[in-house]
Residue, then its C-alpha position, 0 to 999 in steps of 0.5 A: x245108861x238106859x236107851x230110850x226108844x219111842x215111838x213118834x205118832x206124827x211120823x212121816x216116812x219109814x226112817x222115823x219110826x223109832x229113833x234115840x233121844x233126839x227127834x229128826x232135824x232139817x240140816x241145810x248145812x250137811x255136805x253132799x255125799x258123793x254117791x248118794x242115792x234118794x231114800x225117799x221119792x215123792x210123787x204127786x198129779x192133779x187136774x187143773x180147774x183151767x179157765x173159760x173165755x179168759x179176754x186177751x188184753x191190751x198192754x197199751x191200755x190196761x194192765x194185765x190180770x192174772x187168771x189161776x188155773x191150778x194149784x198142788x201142795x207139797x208135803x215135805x216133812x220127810x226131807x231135809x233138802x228137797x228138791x222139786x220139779x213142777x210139770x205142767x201141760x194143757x191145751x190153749x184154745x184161742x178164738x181170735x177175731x182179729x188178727x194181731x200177734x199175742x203172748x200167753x204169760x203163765x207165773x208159778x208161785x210157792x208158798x210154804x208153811x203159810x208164809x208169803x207168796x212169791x213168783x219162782x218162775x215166769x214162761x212166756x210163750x210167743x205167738x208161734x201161729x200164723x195168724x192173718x184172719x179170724x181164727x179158732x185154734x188150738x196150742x199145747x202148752x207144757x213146761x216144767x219148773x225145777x225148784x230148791x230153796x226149802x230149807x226149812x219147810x213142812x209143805x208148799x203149795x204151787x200156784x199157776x196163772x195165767x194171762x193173755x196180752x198184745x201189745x196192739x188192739x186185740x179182740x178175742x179170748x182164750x180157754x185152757x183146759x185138759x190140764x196136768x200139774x205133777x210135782x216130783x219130790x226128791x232128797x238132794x244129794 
């Protein structure tokens, strides 16, 4: 029997450059080995557009629309189970002008291999200022997202938004900006 080697122009990742016979497939059904160690890490950061003067809305009498402030894809080819945490960090600059309590809700979506959109996550963040007057002021937001249902994939692309509600009368807007999303990809053991 003669072996067969060849080399694959599409590869993406060191164990794929010459193989036998058989190209690399996602097996979402192997079972955990007990002291594995990720082959192959992926890191990736991106600056968020942000959003400018975004109006506070009031849940009493309209519906709430979502503002996007960033996006990053995923390339994940090279993993047969990945796993993905999402960070995210910016600063809300809030200018209230009357005072009334408030909740910043952000949404992450995913979408892979331009499938359907759907929400993974919802943080809400709650009025945690003190506020009895008009008032400018500054909140730093960050959470992260941990997600694994992939199986399987090619690329993924997270999307965030943003919006901002009062469930009384509620004048003002608000900005976000100095914004970071990171994904970190690695193998599931």
């Amino acid at each position: 029997m003669t072996k067969v080697y060849y080399y694959n122009p599409n590869k993406c990742c060191h164990k794929h450059d010459h193989h036998y016979e058989k190209p690399h497939k996602c097996d979402c059904q192997k079972t955990p080995r007990k002291d594995c160690k990720p082959e192959k890490i992926d890191f990736n950061c991106k600056e968020v557009c942000g959003a400018v003067n975004v109006p506070f809305i009031n849940l009493a009498t309209t519906a709430p629309v979502p503002t996007t402030i960033g996006s990053i894809s995923v390339d994940l080819r090279c993993f047969d189970k990945p796993e993905v945490k999402l960070d995210f960090s910016a600063i809300a600059n809030l200018n209230l002008t009357t005072a009334t309590d408030f909740t910043l809700t952000f949404r992450v979506f995913k979408q892979c291999d331009n499938g359907q959109e759907v929400e993974i996550d919802t943080v809400t963040i709650p009025n945690t200022v003190g506020i009895t007057e008009a008032t400018v002021v500054s909140l730093p937001i960050s959470f992260s997202v941990c997600d694994e249902d992939f199986c399987p994939r090619k690329c993924c692309t997270y999307r965030i938004t943003v919006e901002g509600t009062s469930t009384a009368a509620i004048t003002g807007s608000f900005n976000i900006s100095k914004g970071v999303i990171s994904t970190l990809v690695s193998e599931e053991c």
